[in-house]
C-alpha positions as CSV (number, residue, x, y, z in Angstrom):
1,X,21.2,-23.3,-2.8
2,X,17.8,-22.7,-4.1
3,X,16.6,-19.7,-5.0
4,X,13.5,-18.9,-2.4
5,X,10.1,-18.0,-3.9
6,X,9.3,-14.5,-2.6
7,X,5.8,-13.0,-2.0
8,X,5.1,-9.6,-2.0
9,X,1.6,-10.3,-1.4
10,X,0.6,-7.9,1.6
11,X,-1.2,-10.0,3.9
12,X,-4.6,-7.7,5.0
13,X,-5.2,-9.9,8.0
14,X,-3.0,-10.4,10.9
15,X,-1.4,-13.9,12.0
16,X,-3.7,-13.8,15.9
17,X,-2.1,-16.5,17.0
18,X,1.5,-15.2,17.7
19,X,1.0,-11.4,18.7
20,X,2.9,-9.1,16.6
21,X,6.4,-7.4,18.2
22,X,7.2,-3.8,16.8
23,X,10.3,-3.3,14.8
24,X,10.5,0.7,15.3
25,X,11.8,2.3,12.1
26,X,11.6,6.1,11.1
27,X,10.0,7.7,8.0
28,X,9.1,10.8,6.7
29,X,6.0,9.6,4.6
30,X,5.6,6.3,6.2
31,X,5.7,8.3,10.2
32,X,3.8,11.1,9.4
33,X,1.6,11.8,12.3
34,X,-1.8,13.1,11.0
35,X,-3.4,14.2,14.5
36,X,0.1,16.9,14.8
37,X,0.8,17.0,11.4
38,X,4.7,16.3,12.4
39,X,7.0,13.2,11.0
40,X,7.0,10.6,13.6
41,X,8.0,7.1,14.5
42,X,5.7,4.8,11.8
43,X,5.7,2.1,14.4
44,X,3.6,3.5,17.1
45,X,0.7,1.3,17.6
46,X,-2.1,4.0,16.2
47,X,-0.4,5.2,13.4
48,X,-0.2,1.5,11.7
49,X,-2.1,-1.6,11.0
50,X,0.6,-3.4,12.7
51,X,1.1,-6.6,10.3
52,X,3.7,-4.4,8.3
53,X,6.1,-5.7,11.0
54,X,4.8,-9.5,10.4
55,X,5.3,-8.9,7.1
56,X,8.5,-7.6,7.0
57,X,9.8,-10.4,9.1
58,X,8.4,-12.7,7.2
59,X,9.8,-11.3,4.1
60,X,13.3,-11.3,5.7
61,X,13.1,-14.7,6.7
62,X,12.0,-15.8,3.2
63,X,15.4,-14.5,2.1
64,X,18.4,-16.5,3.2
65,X,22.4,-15.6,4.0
66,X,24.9,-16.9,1.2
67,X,25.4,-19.7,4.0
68,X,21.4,-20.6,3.9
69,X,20.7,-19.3,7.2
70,X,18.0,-17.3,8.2
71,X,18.7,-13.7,8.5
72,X,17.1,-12.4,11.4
73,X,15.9,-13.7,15.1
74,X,13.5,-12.6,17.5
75,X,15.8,-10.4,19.3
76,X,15.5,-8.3,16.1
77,X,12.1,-7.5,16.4
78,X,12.0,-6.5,19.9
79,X,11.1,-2.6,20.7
80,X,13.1,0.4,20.8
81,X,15.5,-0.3,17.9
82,X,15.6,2.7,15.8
83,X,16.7,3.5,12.3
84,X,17.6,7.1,10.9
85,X,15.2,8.5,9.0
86,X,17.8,9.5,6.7
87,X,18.3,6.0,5.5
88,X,14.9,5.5,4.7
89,X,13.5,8.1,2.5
90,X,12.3,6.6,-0.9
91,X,15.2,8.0,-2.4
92,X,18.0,7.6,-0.8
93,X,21.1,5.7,-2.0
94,X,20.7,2.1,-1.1
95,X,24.2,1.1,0.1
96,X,23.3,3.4,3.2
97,X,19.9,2.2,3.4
98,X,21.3,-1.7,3.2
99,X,24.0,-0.6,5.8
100,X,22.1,1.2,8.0
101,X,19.4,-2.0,8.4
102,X,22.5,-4.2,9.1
103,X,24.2,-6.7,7.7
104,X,20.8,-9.0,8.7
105,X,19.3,-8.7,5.6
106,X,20.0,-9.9,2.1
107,X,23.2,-9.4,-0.2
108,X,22.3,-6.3,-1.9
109,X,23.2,-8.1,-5.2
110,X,20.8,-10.8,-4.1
111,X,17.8,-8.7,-3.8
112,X,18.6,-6.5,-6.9
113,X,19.0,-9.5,-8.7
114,X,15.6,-11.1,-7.4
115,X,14.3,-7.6,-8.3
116,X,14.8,-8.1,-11.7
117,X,13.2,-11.5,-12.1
118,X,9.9,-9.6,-10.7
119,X,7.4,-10.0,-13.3
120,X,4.5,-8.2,-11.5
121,X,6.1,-4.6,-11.5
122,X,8.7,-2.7,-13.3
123,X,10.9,-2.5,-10.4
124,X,14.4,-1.1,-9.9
125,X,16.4,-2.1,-6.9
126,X,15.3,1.1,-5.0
127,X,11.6,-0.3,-5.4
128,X,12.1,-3.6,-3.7
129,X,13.8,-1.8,-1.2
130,X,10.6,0.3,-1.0
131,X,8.6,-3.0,-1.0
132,X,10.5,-4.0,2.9
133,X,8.3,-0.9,4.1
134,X,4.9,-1.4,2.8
135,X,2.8,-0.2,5.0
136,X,1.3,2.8,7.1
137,X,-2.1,3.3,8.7
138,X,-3.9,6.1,7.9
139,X,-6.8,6.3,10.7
140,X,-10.3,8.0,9.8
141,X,-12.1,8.0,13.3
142,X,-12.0,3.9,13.5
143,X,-8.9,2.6,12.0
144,X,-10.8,2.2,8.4
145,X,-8.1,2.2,5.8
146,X,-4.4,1.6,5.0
147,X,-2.3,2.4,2.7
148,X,0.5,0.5,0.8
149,X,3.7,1.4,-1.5
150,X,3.0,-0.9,-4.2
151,X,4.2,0.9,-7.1
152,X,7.0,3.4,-7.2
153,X,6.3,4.8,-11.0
154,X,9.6,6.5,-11.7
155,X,11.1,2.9,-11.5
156,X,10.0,3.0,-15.4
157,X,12.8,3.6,-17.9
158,X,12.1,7.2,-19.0
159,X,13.3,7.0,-22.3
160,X,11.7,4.8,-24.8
161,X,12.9,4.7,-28.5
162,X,14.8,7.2,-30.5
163,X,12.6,9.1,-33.3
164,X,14.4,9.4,-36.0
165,X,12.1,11.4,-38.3
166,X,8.8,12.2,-39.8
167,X,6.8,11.7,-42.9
168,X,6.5,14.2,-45.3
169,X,2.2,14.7,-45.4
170,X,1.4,11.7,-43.1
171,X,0.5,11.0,-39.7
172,X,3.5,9.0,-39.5
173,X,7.0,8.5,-37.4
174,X,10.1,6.8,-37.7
175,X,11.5,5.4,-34.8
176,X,14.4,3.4,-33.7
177,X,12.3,0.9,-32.7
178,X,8.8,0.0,-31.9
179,X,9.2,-3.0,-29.3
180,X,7.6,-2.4,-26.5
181,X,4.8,0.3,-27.9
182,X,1.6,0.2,-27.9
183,X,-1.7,1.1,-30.0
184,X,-3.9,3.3,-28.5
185,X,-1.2,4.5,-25.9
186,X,-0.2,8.2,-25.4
187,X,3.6,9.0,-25.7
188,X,5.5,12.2,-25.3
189,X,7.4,13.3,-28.2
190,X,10.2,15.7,-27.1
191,X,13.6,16.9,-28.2
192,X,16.8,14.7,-27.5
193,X,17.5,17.4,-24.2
194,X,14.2,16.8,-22.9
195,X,12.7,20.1,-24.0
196,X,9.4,20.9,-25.9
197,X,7.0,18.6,-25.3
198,X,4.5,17.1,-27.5
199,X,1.6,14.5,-26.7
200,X,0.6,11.6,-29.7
201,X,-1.5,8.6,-29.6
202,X,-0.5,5.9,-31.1
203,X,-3.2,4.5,-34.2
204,X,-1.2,1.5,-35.6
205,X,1.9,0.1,-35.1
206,X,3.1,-0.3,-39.5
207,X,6.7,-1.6,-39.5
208,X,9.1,-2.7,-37.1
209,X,10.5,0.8,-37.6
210,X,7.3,3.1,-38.5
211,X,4.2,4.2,-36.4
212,X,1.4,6.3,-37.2
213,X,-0.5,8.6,-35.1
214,X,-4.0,10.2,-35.1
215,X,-2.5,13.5,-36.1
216,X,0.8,14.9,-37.5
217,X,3.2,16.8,-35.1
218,X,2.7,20.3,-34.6
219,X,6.6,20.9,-33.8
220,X,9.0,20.2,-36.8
221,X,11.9,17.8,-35.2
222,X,14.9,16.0,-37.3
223,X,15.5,13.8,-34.5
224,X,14.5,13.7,-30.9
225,X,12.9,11.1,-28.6
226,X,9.5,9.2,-27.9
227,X,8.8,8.3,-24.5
228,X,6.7,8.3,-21.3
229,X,8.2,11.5,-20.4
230,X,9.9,14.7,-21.7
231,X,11.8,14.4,-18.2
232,X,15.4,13.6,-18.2
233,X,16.9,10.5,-15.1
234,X,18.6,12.3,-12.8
235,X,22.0,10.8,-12.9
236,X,22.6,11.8,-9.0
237,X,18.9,9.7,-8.1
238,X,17.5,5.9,-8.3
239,X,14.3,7.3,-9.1
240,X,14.9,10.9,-9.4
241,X,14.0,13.1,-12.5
242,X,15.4,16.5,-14.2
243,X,13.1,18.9,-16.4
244,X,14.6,21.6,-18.4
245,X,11.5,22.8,-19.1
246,X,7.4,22.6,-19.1
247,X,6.9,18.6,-18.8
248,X,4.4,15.9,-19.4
249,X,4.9,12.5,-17.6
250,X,2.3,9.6,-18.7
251,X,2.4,6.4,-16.9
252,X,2.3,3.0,-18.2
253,X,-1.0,1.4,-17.3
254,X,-1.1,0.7,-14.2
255,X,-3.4,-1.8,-12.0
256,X,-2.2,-1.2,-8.7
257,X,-5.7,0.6,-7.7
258,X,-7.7,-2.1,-9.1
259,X,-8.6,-3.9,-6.0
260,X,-8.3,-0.7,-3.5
261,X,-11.3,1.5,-2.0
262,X,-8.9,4.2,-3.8
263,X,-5.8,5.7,-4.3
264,X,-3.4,9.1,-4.0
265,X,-0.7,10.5,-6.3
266,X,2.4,11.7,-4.6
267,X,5.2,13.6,-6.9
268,X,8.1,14.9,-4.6
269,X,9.5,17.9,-6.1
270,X,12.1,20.7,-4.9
271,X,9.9,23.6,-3.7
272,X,9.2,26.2,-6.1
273,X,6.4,28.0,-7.8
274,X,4.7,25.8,-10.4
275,X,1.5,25.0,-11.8
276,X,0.7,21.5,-11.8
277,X,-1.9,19.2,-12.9
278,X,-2.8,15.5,-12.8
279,X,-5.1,13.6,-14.8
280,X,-6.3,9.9,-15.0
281,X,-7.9,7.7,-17.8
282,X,-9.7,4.4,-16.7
283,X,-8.8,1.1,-18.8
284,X,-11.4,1.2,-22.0
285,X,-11.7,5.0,-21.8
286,X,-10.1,7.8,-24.2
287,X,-11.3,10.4,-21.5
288,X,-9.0,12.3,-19.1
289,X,-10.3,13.2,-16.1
290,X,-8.7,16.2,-13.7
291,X,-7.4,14.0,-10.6
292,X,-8.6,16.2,-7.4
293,X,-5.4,18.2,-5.8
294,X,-4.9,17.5,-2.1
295,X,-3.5,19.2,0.2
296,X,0.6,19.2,0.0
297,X,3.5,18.5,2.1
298,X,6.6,20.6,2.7
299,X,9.9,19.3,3.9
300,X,13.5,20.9,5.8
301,X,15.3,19.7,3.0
302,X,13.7,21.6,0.6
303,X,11.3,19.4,-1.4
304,X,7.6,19.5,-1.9
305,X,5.0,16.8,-1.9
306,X,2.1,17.5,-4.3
307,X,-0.9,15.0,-3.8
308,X,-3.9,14.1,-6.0
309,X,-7.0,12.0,-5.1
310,X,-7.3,8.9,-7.6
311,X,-10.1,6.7,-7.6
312,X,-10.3,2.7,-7.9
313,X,-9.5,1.3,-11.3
314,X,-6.9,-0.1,-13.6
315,X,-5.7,3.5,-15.5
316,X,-2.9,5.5,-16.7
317,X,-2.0,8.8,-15.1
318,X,-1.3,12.1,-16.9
319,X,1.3,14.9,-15.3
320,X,1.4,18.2,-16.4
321,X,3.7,20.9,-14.9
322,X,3.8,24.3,-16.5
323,X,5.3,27.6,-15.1
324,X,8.6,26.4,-12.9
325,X,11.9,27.9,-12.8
326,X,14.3,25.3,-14.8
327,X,16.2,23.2,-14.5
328,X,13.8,21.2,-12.0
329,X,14.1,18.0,-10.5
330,X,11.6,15.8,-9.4
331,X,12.6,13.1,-6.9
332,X,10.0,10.4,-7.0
333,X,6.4,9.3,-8.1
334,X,4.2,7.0,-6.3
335,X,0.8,5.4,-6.5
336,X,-0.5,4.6,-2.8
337,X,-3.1,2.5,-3.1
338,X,-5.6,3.2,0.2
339,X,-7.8,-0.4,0.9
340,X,-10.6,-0.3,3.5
341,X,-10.1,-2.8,6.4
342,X,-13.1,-4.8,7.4
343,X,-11.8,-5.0,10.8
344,X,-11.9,-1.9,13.3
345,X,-9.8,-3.6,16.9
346,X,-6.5,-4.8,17.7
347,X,-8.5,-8.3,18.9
348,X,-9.2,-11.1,17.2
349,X,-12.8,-11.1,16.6
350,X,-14.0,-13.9,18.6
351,X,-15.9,-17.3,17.0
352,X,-18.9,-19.6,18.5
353,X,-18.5,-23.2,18.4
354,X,-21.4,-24.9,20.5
355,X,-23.8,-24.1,23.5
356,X,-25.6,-25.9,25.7
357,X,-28.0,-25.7,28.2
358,X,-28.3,-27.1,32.0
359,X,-29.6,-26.6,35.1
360,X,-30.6,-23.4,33.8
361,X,-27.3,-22.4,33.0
362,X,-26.1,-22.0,29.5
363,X,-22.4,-22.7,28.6
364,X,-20.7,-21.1,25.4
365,X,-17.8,-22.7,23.8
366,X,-16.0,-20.1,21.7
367,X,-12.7,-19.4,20.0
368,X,-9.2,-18.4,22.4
369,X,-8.4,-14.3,22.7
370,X,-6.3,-13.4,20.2
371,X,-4.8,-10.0,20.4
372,X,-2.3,-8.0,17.8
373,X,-0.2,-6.3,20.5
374,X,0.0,-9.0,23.1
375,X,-2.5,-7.2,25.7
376,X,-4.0,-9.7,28.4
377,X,-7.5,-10.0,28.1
378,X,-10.0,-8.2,30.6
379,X,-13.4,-9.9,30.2
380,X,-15.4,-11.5,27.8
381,X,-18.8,-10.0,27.4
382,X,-21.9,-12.2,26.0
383,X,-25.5,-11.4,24.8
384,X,-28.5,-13.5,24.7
385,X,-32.3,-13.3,23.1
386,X,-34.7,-15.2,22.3
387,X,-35.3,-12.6,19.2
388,X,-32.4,-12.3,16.2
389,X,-33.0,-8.9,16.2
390,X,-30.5,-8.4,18.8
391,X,-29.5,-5.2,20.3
392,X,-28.5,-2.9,23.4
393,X,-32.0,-4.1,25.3
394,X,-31.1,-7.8,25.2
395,X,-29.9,-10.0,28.2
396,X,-26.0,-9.3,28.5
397,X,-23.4,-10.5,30.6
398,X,-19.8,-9.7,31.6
399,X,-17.7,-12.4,32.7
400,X,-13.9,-11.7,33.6
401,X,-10.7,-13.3,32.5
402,X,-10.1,-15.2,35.5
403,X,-13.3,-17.0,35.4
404,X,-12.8,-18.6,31.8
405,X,-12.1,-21.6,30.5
406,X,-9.8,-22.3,27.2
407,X,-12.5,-19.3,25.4
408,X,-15.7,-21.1,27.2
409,X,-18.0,-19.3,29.7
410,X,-20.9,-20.4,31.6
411,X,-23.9,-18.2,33.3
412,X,-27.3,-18.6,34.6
413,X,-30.2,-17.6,32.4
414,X,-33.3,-15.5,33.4
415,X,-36.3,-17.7,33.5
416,X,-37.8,-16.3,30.0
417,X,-35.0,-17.1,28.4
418,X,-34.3,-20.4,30.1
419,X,-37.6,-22.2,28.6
420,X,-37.1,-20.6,24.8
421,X,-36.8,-23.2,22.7
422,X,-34.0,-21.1,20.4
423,X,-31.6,-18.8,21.4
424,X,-29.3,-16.0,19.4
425,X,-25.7,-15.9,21.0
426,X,-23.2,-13.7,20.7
427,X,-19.9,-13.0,22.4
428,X,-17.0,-10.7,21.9
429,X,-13.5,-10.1,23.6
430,X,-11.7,-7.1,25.6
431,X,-8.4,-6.3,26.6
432,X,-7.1,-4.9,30.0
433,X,-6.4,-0.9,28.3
434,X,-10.0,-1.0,26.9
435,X,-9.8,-2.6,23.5
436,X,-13.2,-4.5,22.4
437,X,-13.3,-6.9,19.7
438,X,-15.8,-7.0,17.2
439,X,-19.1,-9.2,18.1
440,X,-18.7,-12.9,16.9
441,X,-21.2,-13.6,14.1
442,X,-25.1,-14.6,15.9
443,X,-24.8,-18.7,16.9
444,X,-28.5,-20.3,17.0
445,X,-28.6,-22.6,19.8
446,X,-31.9,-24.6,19.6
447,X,-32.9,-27.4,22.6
448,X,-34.9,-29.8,21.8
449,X,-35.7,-30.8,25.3
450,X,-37.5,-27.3,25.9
């Protein structure tokens, strides 16, 4: 069979046509309810965007049973089926994450091995199964941004090369190897246990063996490690981490913020008194700047989140904790990209195709109701001037469902506006529990009979 091409290209507009049907799953990030501050369902209508459910269908479907079929139907989307929110948290073992969505979805050995072939993302199996959930609304008033799991950062192998020793009255290292560092980058020297960290930038890259840094170490080591991290992998977690001490965690570079409005920094620890700090630099930049703490997030099961405010931009992110009781773990790090939506409604925003004028009537001929939810539609509501400075003052009209026509409407005009020679349409669409589209973009009708 074929191996399918799979997207995981979030789509930021929904599919109008075919109305989107809720597949109710239960999160503690994902279904956190901001106007009670409790975990909650994810699914309910004004807590998401409502195309992660397309998506993830879609996404499903892509993917096919070792016998080529596709994997789910219709009845799987319809709502009220629930999934413990035990088998979804971002860390949690993925057998009982794949058993508890059913035996509907993809060999587990199919998806970790289309995982790997990823080329966009360092992903471990646990982050394409975060990619199945990748999105939450996040309302400000109006429905104005979303955010999306693009980028689960402890997916990155923690330890990169062996050091092996340094250079009597030089700047430089020995290392096992030096595939896969880079000039310019920072790195963490620490000791083989994970202890006593140590920050270094890479100048030049000499051998296939040897680096050299911009200054010599300031902790004598025979051997030890250089890496992204002085954090150990937690044997017992996908993408769980152990500190026996003070740590430092810098990211690879990462471009997941490049194209949002801007971002937040999650770290999920076990409770605890620390001090901790977060710091980006910018793509071109040698400057670290202090990533704004938010306010954090306490669990039942004992773990922390710790948030930070991150701004748009291709960068590399700096950890620092300092003053914990050791060991300490540290369950996951993500990068949440947050992307203004240009849209504010759950209907389509409608479209003008022609007009035309009779009898002093004036028929509009405009796009079909499309609606996310599948809510009938009310009325549709249209406003005329002779002026395209149109506002609130302007002639306006309500006409209801029943008396429309495949999206076209037709009213009489007053006389003032029945003898203008042009005339600035608009239109827009509600449902029947008081959802109003956007206004379609101002259509010019001119009459050259007039």
């Amino acid at each position: 069979m074929p191996e399918p091409q799979i997207s995981f290209a979030v789509p930021c507009e929904p599919v109008w046509d075919e109305y989107i049907r809720q597949l109710a799953i239960t999160d503690r990030v994902l279904g956190y309810d901001p106007l009670t501050g409790e975990d909650g369902p994810s699914n309910i209508q004004w807590l998401q965007l409502g195309n992660r459910t397309l998506y993830l269908r879609k996404f499903l479907e892509t993917g096919h049973s070792l016998e080529g079929h596709h994997a789910l139907k219709d009845k799987d989307f319809k709502p009220g089926i629930n999934i413990p929110e035990d088998r979804l948290a971002l860390d949690h073992g993925t057998k009982d994450l794949y058993t508890a969505i059913g035996k509907v979805m993809l060999t587990a050995e199919e998806l970790r091995t289309r995982a790997d072939m990823m080329q966009d993302v360092s992903l471990s199996f646990s982050g394409a199964m975060i990619r199945l959930i990748p999105l939450s609304q996040e309302y400000s008033g109006n429905r104005s941004a979303y955010e999306l799991f693009t980028d689960s950062v402890t997916s990155m192998h923690f330890m990169s090369t062996k050091l092996l020793g340094e250079i009597d009255g030089d700047e430089s290292l020995d290392v096992e190897s030096t595939a896969g560092l880079e000039t310019g980058k920072s790195y963490v020297v620490c000791d083989e246990d994970g202890g006593r960290p140590e920050e270094v930038v890479i100048m030049s890259i000499l051998t296939d063996r040897r680096i050299r840094c911009t200054e010599r170490l300031h902790i004598t080591r025979d051997s030890g490690f250089l890496a992204a991290t002085n954090l150990l992998a937690d044997p017992d977690s996908l993408t769980g981490a152990v500190a026996n001490g003070d740590f430092t965690y810098i990211s690879k570079e990462l471009d997941v913020l490049a194209d949002a409005s801007s971002g937040r920094l999650i770290v999920c620890r076990y409770s605890g008194e620390i001090t901790a700090t977060a710091e980006y630099r910018l793509a071109g930049s040698s400057v670290w700047r202090t990533a704004e703490p938010l306010p954090g997030r306490e669990y039942s099961d004992g773990t922390v989140d710790d948030n930070f405010a991150l701004p748009q931009g291709t960068m590399t992110i700096r950890l620092r904790y300092t003053g914990g009781t050791y060991p300490f773990k540290v369950r996951y790090i993500v990068v949440r990209p947050v992307v203004a939506v240009t849209w504010i409604e759950d209907i389509r925003q409608p479209e003008i195709f022609s007009a035309s004028r009779h009898d002093g009537n004036i028929t509009i001929r405009g796009s079909k109701y499309g609606t996310l939810y599948g809510i009938p539609i009310a009325y549709m509501e249209a406003t005329v001037s002779a002026s395209v400075y149109m506002g609130d003052d302007d002639y306006s009209v309500t006409i209801p469902a029943e008396d429309m026509e495949d999206g076209s409407i037709t009213f009489p005009l007053p006389p003032e506006l029945a003898d203008a020679p042009a005339l600035y349409l608009r239109i827009r669409h509600a449902d029947t529990e008081g959802s109003v589209s956007r206004w379609s973009d101002i259509y010019i009708h001119m009459d050259p009979t007039v």
